[in-house]
N, C-alpha and C positions, 0 to 999 in steps of 0.2 A: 376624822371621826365626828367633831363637832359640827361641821359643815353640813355632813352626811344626815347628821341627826335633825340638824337644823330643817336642813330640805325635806325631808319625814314629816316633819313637825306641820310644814306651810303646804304638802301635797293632802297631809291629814286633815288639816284645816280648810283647806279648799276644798277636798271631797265633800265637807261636812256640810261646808255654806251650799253648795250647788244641790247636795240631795235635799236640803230645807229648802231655798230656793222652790226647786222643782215641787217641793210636796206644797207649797204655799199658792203657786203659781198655779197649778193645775187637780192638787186637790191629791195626785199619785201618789199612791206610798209602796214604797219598793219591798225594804226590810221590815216595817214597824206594824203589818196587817194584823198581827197577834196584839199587840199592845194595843190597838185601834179598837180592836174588838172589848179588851179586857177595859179599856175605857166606858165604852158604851155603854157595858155592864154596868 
């Protein structure tokens, strides 16, 4: 279980770094077009 969790933990963590990544790199933003906006605002 621990293991299980653990591995959750570092595929979670890496999705996380790769979509910042990619949003830093090229400017895309996948999930966060609403907050972007509420930004602007």
């Amino acid at each position: 279980m621990q293991m299980s969790a653990d591995f959750r933990t570092m595929v979670t963590n890496y999705m996380r770094f790769m979509v910042d990544s990619v949003k830093r790199f090229s400017g895309f933003d996948w999930g966060a077009k609403k907050q972007h906006h509420v930004e602007n605002l």
